[in-house]
Steps between C-alpha positions, in 0.01 A plus 500: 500500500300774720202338444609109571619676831188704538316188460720336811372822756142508402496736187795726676810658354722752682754745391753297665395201348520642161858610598575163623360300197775751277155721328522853559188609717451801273317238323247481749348816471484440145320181556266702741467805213379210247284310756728234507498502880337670785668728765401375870769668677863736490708258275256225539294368197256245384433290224106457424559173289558304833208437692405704852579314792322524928881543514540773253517788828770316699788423196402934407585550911828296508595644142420876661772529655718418229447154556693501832127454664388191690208401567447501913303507864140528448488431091709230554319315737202567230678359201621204720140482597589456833212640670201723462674862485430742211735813489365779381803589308807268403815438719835471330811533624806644331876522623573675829703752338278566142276820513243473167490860377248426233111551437242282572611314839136631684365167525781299615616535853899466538666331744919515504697195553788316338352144493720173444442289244355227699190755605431510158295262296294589175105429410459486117852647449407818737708532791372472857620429838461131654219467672713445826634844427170610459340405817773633687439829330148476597592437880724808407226714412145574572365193331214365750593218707232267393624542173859454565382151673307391222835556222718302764187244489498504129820470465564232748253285324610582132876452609579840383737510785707297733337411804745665723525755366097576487533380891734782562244753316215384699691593815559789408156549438376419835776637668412825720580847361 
């Protein structure tokens, strides 16, 4: 059962996981002692059987966080392939009121907010903010202009977004400090 669901999030399985599938997750580091699986992060393992995946880094940064993280602002606008940015580290957002107190959160950068359900979508079963929510993030934030015009662009031509609503972020855009 771990590994049909490890197979489902690129290769990962998390204590909680293991707790919600009914296994006790002292099996996991058994699995790790026998080589069964690796250990990528605090509670988070992977199984080497299933192939590596380009999105291998983002389901480990949304699992982090005990799998309360989201995918978000600059990363998501890469994943959504939106427009030309490339983070140097990933962006994922986890509950406004959830402080991670574990090991290995030095390449992710955190950003706090309780997001509704309809600002989240999911890429390859990874979740990630719409690209609407996105782009206003970017606006938000210290993305370059240019490159917050070219996701509305982008997604004004892919219809990744209503139009009104990408009219409303492009005023925003333009409009003065």
């Amino acid at each position: 059962r771990a590994f049909s669901l490890a197979q489902e999030q690129q290769g990962f399985v998390t204590y909680t996981n293991l707790v919600d599938l009914g296994i006790d997750p002292a099996l996991a580091r058994q699995w790790y002692q026998r080589g069964r699986v690796e250990r990528v992060a605090f509670g988070v393992y992977r199984f080497p059987q299933v192939q590596v995946s380009e999105l291998d880094a983002y389901r480990l940064a949304t699992l982090w966080p005990a799998g309360r993280g989201v995918l978000s602002h600059e990363t998501a606008l890469q994943v959504h392939e939106l427009c030309d940015v490339n983070p140097d580290n990933i962006h994922i957002t986890v509950p406004g009121r959830y402080r991670p107190q574990r090991a290995g959160g030095e390449r992710y950068i955190l950003h706090h907010a309780d997001l509704a359900p309809e600002e989240v979508t999911f890429v390859e079963g990874i979740p990630i903010v719409t690209p609407l929510r996105a782009i206003a993030e970017a606006i938000d934030t210290s993305v370059p202009p240019h490159l917050v015009a070219q996701a509305i662009g982008t997604a004004r031509r892919l219809g990744r977004a209503r139009t009104s609503d990408l009219d409303r972020l492009e005023e925003r855009l333009v409009a003065p400090a």
